[in-house]
C-alpha positions in Angstrom: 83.0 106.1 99.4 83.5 103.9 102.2 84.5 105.2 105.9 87.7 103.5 105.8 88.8 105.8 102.2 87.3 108.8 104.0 88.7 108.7 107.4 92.3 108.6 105.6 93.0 104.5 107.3 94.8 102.4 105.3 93.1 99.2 104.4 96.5 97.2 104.9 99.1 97.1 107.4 102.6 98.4 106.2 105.0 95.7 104.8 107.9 94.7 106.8 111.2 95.5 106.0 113.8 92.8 105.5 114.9 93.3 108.8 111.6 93.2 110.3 110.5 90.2 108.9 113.9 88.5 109.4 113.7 89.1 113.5 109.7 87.4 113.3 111.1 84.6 111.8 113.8 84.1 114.5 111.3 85.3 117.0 108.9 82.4 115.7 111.7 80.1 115.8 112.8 80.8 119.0 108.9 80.1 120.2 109.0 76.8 118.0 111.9 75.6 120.4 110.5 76.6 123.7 107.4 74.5 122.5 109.7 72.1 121.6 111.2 71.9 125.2 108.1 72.1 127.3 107.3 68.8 125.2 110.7 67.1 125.5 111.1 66.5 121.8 115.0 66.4 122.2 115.4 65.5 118.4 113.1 68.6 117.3 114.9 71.5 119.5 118.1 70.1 118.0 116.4 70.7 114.2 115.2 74.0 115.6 118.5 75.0 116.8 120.3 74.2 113.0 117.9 76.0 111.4 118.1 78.7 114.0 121.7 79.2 113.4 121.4 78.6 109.4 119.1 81.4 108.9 121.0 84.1 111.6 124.1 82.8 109.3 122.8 83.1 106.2 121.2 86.7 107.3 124.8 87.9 109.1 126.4 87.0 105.9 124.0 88.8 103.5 124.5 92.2 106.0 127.8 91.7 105.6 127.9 91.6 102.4 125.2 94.5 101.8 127.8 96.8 103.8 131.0 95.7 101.7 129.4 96.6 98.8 128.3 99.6 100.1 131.7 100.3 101.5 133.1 99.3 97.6 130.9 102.0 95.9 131.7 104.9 98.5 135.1 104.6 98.9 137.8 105.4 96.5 141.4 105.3 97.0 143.5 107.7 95.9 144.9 108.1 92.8 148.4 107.7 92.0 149.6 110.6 90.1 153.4 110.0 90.7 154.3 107.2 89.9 
């Protein structure tokens, strides 16, 4: 067997979690922009910025949306017995 099997390491890294992977990508974006700025490419940290505020959208909406539904399924009303 090989060290790696026998010293109990895992050959991979863990997978990121939705969150995780969502945060690099802003993360990256965010370094995209400052790149963008040090080179004066106006018209670039303008794109940046949409697509910046697209996917922190687009991921707000989805955790909003996540938690309703999770609200929906764990919440009942009362019943009315009198009527």
């Amino acid at each position: 067997m090989s060290s790696r099997v026998e010293s109990g390491k895992k050959p991979f890294p863990e997978p990121l979690t939705h969150d995780e992977t969502c945060m690099e990508v802003l993360e990256r974006l965010e370094e995209l922009k400052c790149l963008a700025l040090q080179t004066g490419d106006h018209e670039l940290v303008d794109g940046l910025d949409y697509v910046f505020e697209r996917f922190i959208t687009r991921y707000c909406d989805s955790k909003h949306a996540e938690l309703n539904a999770r609200m929906r399924r764990h919440f009942h009303p009362p019943k009315a017995y009198m009527n």
